[in-house]
Backbone bond lengths (Angstrom), bond angles and torsions (degrees), N, CA, C in turn:
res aa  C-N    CA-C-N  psi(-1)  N-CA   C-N-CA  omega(-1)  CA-C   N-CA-C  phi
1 X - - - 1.446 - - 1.519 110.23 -
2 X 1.107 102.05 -30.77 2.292 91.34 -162.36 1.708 82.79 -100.34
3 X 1.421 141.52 -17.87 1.235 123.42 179.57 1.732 114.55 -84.95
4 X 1.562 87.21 -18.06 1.871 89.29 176.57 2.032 83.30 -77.65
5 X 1.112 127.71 -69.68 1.291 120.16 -152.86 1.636 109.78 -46.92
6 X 1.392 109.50 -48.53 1.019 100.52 137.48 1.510 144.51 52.26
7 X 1.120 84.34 -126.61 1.440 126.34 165.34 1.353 119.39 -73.85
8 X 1.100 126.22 -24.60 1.420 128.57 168.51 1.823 115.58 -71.93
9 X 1.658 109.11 -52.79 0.967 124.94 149.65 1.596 127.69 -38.37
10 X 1.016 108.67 -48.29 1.471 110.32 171.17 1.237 131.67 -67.16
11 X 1.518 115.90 -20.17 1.896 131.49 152.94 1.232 111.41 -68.45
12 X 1.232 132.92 -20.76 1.478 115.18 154.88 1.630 92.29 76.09
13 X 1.823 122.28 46.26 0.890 117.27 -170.01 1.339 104.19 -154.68
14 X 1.474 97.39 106.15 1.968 105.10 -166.57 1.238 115.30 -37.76
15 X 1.561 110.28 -57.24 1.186 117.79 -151.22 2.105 109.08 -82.16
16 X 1.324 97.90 -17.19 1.359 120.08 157.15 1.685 122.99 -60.16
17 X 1.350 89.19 -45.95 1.810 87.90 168.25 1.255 116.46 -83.04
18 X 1.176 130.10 -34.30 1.086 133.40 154.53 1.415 137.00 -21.57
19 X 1.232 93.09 -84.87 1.995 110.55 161.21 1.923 111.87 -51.92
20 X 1.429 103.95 -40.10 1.497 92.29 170.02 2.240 111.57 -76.59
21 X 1.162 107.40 -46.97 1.716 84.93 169.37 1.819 117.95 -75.40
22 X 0.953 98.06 1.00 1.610 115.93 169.96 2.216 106.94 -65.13
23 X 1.694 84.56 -52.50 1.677 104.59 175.94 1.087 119.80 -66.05
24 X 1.787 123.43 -38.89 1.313 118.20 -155.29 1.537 91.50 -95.36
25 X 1.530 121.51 -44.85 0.868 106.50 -178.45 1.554 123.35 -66.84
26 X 1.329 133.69 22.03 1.300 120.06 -171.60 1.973 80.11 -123.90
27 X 1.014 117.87 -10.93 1.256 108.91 172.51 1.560 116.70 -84.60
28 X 1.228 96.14 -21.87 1.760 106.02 175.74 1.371 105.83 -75.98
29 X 1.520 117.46 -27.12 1.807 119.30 -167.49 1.444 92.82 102.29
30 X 1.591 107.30 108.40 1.032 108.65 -174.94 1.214 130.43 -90.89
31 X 1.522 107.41 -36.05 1.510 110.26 152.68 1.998 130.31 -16.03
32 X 1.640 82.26 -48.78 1.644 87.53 -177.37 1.084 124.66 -91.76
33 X 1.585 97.63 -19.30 1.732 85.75 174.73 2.085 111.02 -94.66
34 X 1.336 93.50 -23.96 1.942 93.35 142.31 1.761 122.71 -32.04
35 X 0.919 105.21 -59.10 1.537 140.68 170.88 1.845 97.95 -22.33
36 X 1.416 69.33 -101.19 1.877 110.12 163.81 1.228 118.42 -2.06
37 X 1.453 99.45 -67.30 1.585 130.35 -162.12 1.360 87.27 -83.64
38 X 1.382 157.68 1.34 0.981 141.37 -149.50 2.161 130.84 12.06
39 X 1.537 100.79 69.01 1.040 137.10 -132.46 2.092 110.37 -147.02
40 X 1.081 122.54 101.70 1.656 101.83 157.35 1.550 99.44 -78.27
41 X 2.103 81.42 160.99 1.342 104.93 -175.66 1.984 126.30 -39.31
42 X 1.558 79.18 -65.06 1.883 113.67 160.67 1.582 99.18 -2.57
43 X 2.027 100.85 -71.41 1.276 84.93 -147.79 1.876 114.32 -97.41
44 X 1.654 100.66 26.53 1.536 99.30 162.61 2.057 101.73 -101.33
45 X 1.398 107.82 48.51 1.551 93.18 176.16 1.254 99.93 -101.28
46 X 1.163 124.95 179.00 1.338 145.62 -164.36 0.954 105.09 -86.09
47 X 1.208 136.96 7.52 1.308 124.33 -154.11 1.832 89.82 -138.82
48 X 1.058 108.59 -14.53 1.757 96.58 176.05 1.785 103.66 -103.74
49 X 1.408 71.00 178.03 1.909 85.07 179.37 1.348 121.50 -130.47
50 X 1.866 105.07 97.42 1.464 111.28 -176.51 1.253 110.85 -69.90
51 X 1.066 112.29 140.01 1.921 139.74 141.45 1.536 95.87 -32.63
52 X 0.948 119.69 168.89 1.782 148.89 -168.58 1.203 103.91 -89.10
53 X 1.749 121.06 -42.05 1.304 117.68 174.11 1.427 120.28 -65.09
54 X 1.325 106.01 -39.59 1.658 111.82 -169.68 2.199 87.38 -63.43
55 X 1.480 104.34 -78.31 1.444 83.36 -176.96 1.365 142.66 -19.32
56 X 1.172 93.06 -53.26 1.951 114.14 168.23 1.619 108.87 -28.71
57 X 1.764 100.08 -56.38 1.395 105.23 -159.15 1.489 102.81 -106.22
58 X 1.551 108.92 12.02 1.768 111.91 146.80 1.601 120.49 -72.83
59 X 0.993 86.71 -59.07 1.537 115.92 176.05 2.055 115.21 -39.69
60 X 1.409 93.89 -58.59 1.678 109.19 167.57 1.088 109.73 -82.06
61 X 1.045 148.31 -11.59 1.500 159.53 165.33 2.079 101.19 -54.43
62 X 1.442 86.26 -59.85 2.027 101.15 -163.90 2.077 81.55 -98.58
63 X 1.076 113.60 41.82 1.662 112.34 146.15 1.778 93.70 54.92
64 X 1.332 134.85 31.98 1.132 131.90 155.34 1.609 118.40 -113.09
65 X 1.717 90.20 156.05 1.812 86.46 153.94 1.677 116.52 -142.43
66 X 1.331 101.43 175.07 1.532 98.32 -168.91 1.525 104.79 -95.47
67 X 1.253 110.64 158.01 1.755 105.32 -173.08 1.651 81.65 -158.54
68 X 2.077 99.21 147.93 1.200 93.68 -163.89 2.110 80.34 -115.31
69 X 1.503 92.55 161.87 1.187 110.97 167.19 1.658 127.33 -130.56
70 X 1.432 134.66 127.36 0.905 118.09 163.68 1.350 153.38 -0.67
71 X 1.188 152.33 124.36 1.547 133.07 -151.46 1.752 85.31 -118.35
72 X 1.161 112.79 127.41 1.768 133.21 175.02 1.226 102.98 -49.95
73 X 1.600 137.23 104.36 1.635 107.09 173.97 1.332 105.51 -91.76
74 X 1.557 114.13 130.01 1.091 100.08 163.76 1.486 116.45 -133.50
């Protein structure tokens, strides 16, 4: 799970992170972590476009958090 997120995260591609906590969380049972997040199901589909908060409280929902790191310039 956190190496698929990951990697999703690491494309730097909303709708990519998206569809991947879209994935994990439907592998967790999504209903509940909908729940969780204080959140309907609906609006973790792939097909919408969360705000930062809703992620946030996907994210803390499935017992993670986001932490930023430096980008390598090279």
């Amino acid at each position: 799970m956190i190496a698929y997120l990951d990697a999703a995260f690491a494309e730097s591609d909303p709708g990519l992170i998206v569809a991947g906590l879209s994935d994990v969380a439907r592998a967790k049972g999504k209903t509940e972590v909908a729940k969780d997040a204080g959140l309907l199901p609906d609006d973790m589909s792939n097909s919408n476009n969360p705000g930062l908060g809703s992620v946030l409280r996907v994210l803390d929902a499935l017992g993670l958090r986001l932490h930023d790191t430096l980008a390598s310039s090279t």
